[in-house]
Structures are given as structure tokens and as C-alpha cells.
C-alpha positions in Angstrom: 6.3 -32.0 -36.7 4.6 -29.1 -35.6 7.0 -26.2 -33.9 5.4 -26.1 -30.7 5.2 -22.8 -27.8 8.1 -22.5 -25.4 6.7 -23.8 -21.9 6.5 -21.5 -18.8 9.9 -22.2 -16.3 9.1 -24.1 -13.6 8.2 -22.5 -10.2 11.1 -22.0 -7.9 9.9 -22.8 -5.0 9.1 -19.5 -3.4 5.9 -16.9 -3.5 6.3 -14.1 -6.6 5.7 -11.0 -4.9 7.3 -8.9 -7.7 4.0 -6.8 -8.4 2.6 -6.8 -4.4 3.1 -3.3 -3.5 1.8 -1.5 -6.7 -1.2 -3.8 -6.3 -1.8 -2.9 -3.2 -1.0 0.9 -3.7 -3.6 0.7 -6.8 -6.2 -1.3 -4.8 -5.7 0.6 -1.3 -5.4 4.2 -2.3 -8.9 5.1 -3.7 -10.6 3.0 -0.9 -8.6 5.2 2.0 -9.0 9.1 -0.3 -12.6 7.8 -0.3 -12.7 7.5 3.4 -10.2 10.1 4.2 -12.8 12.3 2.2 -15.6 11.2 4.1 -14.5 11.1 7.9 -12.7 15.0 7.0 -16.2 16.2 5.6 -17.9 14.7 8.9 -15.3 16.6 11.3 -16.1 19.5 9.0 -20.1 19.7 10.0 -19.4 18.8 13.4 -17.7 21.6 13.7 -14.7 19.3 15.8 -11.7 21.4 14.4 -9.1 20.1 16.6 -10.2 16.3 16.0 -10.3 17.6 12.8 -6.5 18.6 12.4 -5.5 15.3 14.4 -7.1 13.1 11.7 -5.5 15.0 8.7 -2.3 14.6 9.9 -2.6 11.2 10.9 -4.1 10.8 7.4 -1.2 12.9 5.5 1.2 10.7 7.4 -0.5 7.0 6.3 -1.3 8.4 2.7 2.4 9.0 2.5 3.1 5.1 2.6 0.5 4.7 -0.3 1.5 7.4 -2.7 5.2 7.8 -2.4 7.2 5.0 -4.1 8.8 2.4 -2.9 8.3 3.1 1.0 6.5 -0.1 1.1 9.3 -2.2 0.0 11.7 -0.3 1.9 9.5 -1.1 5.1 8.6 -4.5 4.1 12.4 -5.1 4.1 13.5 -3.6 7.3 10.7 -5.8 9.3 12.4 -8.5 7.4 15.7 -7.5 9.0 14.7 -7.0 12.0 13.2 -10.1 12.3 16.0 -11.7 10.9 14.7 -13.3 7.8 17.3 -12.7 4.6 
């Protein structure tokens, strides 16, 4: 008889979200430094400094979920709570 390759454990039952947030971290934060980039360079020609100073901040404080680790998790967990789901 031919030794034959241990089988995959069966699903338990729930969704595997162990590699969600750097996924969406990877797949997220070009896209928005692309579009950041673009919408800064616009305020830039038009010459709309305060909007200008608005959107960076705005954009400092959303880039800061992307790039800092685990902030996702950590905010994906307190919605949980709140909501009351263990």
C-alpha cells in the first residue's frame, strides 16, 4: 500500500478571517496613497490651501488605520463588543 498525504482538517464551521486585515491593508493602501496623491496635487494647482490642509489631515488620520498595525483588529473587535457579538 502506497503511504498516502495527510488530508486537510475539516472546516469548523465558521469564516477564517486570520489573514483579513493585512489583505486588506496590502490591497487598500496603494489604491488610497494613489488617490491621496492625486486629490493633494489638485488642491495644490487650485491654489485652495485651506481645503488643502482639511484633506491632509483627514487623509493622515484614515492612512493611520491602514499603516499602523493592528488598529484594524482592534476596531474590528470593539464594534464587535459593542454590538454584543463574543
Amino acid at each position: 500500500m502506497a503511504p498516502t498525504a495527510p488530508s486537510a482538517p475539516p472546516p469548523t464551521g465558521g469564516v477564517n478571517t486570520a489573514g483579513l486585515a493585512d489583505f486588506l491593508r496590502k490591497f487598500f493602501a496603494p489604491l488610497f496613497l494613489v488617490v491621496v496623491s492625486v486629490v493633494a496635487i489638485f488642491f495644490l494647482f487650485t491654489r485652495e490651501i485651506t481645503r488643502f490642509v482639511q484633506f491632509i489631515i483627514l487623509a493622515v488620520a484614515i492612512g493611520v488605520i491602514f499603516y499602523v498595525p493592528n488598529v484594524i483588529e482592534v476596531t474590528a473587535k470593539a464594534i464587535a463588543g459593542a454590538l454584543g457579538i463574543k
